[in-house]
C-alpha positions as CSV (number, residue, x, y, z in Angstrom):
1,X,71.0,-25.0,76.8
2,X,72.9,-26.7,78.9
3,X,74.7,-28.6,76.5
4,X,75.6,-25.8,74.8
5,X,77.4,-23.8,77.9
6,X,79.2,-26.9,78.8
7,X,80.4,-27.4,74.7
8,X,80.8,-23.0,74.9
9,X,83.3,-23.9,78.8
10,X,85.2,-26.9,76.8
11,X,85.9,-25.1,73.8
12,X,87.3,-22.0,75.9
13,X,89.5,-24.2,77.9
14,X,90.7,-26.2,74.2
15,X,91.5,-22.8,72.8
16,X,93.3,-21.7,76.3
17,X,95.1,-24.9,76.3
18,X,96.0,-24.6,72.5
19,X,97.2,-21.1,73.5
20,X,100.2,-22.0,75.8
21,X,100.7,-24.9,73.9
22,X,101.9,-22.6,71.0
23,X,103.8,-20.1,73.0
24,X,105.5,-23.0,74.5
25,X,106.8,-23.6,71.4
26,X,107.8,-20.4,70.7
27,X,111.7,-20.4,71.9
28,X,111.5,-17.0,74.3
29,X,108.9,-18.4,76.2
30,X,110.6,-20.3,79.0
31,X,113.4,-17.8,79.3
32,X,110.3,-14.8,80.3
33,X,109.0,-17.7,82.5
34,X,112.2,-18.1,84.4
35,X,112.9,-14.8,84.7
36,X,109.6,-13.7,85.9
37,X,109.8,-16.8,88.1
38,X,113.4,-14.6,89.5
39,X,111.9,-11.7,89.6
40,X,109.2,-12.5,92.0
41,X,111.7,-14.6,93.8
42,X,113.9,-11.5,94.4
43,X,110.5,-9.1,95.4
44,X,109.9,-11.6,98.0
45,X,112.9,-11.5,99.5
46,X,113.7,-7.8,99.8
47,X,110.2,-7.6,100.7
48,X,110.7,-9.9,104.0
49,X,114.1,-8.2,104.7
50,X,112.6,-4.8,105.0
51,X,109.9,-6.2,107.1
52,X,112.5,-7.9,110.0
53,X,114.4,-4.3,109.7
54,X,111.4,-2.5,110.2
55,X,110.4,-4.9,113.2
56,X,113.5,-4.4,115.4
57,X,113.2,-4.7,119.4
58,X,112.2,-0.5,120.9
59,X,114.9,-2.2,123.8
60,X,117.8,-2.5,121.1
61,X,117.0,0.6,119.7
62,X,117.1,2.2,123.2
63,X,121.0,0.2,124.1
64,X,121.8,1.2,120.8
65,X,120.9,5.0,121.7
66,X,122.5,4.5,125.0
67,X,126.0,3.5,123.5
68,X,125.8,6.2,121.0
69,X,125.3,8.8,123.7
70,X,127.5,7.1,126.1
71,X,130.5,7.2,123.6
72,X,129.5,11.0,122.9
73,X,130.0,11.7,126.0
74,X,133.2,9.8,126.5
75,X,134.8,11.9,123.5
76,X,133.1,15.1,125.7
77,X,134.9,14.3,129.3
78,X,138.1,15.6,128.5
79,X,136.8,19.0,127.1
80,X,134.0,18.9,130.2
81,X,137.4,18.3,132.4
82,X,139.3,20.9,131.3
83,X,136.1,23.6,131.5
84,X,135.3,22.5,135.7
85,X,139.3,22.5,136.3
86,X,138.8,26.3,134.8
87,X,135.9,27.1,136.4
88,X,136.5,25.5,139.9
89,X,136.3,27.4,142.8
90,X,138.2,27.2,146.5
91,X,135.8,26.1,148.8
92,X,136.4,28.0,151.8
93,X,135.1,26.7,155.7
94,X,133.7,29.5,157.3
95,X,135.9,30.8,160.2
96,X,133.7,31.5,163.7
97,X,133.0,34.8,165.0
98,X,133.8,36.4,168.4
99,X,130.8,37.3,170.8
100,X,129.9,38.7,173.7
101,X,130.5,36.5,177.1
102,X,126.6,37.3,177.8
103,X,123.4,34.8,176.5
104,X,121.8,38.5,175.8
105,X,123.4,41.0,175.1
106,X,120.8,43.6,175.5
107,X,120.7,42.8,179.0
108,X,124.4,43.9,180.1
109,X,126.6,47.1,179.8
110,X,130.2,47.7,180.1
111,X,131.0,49.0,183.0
112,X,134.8,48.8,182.9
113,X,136.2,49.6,179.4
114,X,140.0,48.4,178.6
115,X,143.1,50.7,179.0
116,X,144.4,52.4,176.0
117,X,147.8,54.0,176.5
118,X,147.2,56.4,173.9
119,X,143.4,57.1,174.9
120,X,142.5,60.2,176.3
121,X,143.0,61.4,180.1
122,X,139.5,60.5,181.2
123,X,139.2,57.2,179.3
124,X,142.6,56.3,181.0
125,X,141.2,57.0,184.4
126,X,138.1,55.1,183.7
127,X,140.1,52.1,182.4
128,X,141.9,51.9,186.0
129,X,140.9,49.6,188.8
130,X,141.7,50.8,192.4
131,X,142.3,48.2,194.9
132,X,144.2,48.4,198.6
133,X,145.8,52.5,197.5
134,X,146.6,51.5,194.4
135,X,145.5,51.3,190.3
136,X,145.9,48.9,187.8
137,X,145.3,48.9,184.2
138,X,142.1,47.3,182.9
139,X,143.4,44.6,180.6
140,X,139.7,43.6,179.2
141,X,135.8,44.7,179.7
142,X,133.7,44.1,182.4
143,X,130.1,43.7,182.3
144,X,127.2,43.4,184.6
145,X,123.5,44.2,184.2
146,X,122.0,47.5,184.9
147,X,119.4,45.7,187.9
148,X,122.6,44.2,189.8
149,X,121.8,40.9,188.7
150,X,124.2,37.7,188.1
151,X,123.5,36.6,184.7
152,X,125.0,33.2,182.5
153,X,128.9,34.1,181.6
154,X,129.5,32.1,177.9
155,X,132.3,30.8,175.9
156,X,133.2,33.7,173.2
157,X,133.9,31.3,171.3
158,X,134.3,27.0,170.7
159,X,137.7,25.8,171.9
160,X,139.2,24.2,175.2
161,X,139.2,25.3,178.5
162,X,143.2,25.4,179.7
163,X,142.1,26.7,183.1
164,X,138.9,26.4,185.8
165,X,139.9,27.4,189.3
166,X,139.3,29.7,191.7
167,X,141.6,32.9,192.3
168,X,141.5,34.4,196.3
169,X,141.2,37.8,194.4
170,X,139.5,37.5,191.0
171,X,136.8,35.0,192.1
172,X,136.3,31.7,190.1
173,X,138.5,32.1,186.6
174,X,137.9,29.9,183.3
175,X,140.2,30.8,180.0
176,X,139.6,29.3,176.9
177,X,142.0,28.1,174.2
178,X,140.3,28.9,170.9
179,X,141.8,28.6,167.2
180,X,144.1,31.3,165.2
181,X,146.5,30.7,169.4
182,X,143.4,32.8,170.7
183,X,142.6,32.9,174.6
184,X,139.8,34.2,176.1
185,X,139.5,34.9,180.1
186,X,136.4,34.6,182.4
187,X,136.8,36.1,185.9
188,X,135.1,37.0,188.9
189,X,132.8,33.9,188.1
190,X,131.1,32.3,191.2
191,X,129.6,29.0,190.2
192,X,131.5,27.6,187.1
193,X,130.0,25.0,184.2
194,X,133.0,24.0,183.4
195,X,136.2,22.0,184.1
196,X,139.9,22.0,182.6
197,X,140.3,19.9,179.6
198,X,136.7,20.5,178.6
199,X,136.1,21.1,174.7
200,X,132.9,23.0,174.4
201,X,131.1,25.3,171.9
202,X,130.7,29.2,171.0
203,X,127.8,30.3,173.7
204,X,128.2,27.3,176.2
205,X,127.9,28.4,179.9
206,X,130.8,28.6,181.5
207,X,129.8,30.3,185.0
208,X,127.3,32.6,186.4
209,X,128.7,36.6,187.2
210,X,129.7,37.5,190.7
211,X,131.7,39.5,192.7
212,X,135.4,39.4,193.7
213,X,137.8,41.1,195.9
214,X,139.9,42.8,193.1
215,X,136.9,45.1,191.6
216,X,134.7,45.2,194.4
217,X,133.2,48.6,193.2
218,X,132.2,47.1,190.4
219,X,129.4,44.6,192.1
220,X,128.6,41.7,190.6
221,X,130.2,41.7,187.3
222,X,131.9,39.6,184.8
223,X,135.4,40.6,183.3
224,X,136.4,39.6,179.9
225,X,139.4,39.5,178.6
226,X,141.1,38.6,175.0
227,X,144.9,37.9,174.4
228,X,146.7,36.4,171.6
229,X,150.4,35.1,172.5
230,X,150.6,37.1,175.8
231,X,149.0,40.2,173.8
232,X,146.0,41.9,174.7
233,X,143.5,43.7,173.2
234,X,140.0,45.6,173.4
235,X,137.4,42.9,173.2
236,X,135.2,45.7,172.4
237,X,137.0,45.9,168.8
238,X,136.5,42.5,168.2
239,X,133.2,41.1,169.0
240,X,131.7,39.7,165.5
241,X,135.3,39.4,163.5
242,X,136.7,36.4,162.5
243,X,139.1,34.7,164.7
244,X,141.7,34.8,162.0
245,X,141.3,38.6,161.4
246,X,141.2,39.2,164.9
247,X,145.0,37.7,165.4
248,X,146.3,39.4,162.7
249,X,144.4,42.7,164.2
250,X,146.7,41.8,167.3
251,X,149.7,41.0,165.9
252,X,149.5,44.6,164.5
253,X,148.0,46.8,167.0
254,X,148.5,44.5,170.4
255,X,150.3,45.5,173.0
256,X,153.6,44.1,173.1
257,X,153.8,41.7,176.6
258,X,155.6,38.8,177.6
259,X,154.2,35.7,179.1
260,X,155.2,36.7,182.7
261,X,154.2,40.0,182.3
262,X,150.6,39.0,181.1
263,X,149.8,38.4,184.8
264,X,152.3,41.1,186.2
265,X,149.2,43.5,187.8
266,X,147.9,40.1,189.6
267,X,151.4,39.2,190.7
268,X,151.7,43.0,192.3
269,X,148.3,42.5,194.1
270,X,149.0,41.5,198.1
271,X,146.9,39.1,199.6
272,X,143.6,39.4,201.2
273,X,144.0,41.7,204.5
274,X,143.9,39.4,207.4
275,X,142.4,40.4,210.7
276,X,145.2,42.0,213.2
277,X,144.5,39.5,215.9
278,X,145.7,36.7,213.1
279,X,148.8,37.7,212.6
280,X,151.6,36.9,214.3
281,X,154.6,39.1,215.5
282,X,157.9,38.1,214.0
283,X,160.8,38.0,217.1
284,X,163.8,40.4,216.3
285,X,166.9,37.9,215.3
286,X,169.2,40.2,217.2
287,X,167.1,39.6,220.6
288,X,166.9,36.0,220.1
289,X,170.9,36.0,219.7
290,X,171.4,38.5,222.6
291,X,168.6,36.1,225.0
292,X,170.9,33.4,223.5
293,X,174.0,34.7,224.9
294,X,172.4,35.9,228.1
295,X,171.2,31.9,229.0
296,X,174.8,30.4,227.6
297,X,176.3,32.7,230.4
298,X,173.9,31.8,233.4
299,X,175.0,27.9,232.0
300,X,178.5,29.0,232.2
301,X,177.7,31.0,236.0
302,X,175.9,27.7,237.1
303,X,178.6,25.4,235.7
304,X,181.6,27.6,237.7
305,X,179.3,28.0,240.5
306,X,179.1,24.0,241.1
């Protein structure tokens, strides 16, 4: 049996053998060969190039993305331009407010309004001031609290303090140099906060309220006053407007003043009554010439006389 597979095995392998032996002879038979041989050649090749294409770094492909979308939005920026130029907006700053001199001002009530020359007959009167048989126009507010009490004075608003001294008649005084060529005016202050050349901020403690000699009816008090180039107004009016609006409010509606006539009343005020046994009794210059003349002739008697 054996035998016989192994004689069956050669005989397959002869006639196999004899097989491409004859189609090797046959003269299309190496020209198939060859080009099968290209064909699987080429397969193999195309086959490995789609496999290095297919296997590219996910970091190129993400530069790559970037680039794209980086040039996209190159050709974009002058049309992106263009649109925010349209669509911009001023940014304003936001101008400060005027307030009340007062830390609270729940706690405090005008007591003294300002003087309105086209008010009525009774507001007038209450806008006066008496002091020493006379009456002056009230060129601001004053304020006090209802229980008689001193209470903080504050800055209106920020700005610089041109002036900290203390007036015979008004008590302690503090103005403030604010923007838009706004002043404000603190008097009859007793203890102040502040000194001149200071640069301090809106609700900054500039003195506490007390009493002075000018509105001594008043009590303690604080007056308040707002002026704009030597032109004064109702502060009243312009507590919580904009410093801007407010000198263009004054411009229009002020009163019309000069510099020197923006502390006229204060000018016309005498000075603090002094005690009769302090002042002194001014000699008649006629007497003195006539006392004159009487000793040069007793010289000239004497002189004759010797």
């Amino acid at each position: 049996m054996k035998d016989e597979e192994k004689n069956t095995q050669g005989s397959e392998k002869q006639s196999r053998g004899d097989a491409i032996k004859r189609w090797a002879k046959k003269p299309w038979f190496w020209p198939a060969v060859y080009l099968s041989a290209c064909g699987i050649l080429l397969s193999t090749f195309f086959l490995v190039q789609d496999g290095e294409d297919q296997a590219v770094d996910p970091a190129d492909e993400q530069e790559e993305e970037h680039e794209e979308a980086g040039s996209e939005e190159d050709e974009r920026e002058p049309a992106d331009d263009e649109d925010a130029e349209q669509d911009a907006v001023p940014v304003t700053t936001e101008v400060e407010q005027l307030e009340m001199p007062v830390t609270d001002e729940s706690e405090v009530e005008v007591i003294g309004t300002f003087y309105h020359p086209d008010s009525s007959t009774s507001a007038q009167q209450d806008a006066l001031v008496y002091y020493n048989q006379m009456y002056y126009q009230n060129k601001g507010i004053d304020v006090a609290r209802e229980d008689g009490e001193a209470f903080d004075v504050t800055a209106a608003a920020s700005g610089d303090v041109v002036k900290a001294e203390q007036d015979p008649l008004l008590g302690h005084v503090v103005e403030i140099e604010h923007d838009e060529g706004l002043v404000s005016v603190y008097q009859s202050l007793e203890d102040l906060e502040v000194e001149e050349g200071d640069s301090i901020t809106k609700g900054s403690v500039v003195g506490l309220a007390g009493r002075n000699l000018f509105n001594s009816e008043a009590g303690i008090h604080a007056h308040f006053e707002i002026r704009h180039d030597g032109q004064a107004m109702d502060p009243e009016e312009l507590i919580g407007e904009p410093l801007d609006q407010i000198a263009e409010k004054i411009e229009e509606e002020g009163d019309e003043i000069t510099e020197e006539e923006m502390h006229e009343d204060h000018e016309e005020l005498p000075e603090p009554e002094e005690d009769e046994e302090d002042d002194e009794v001014e000699e008649d210059p006629e007497e003195d010439e006539e006392l004159d003349a009487e000793e040069v002739d007793e010289d000239e008697l004497d002189d004759w006389l010797e």
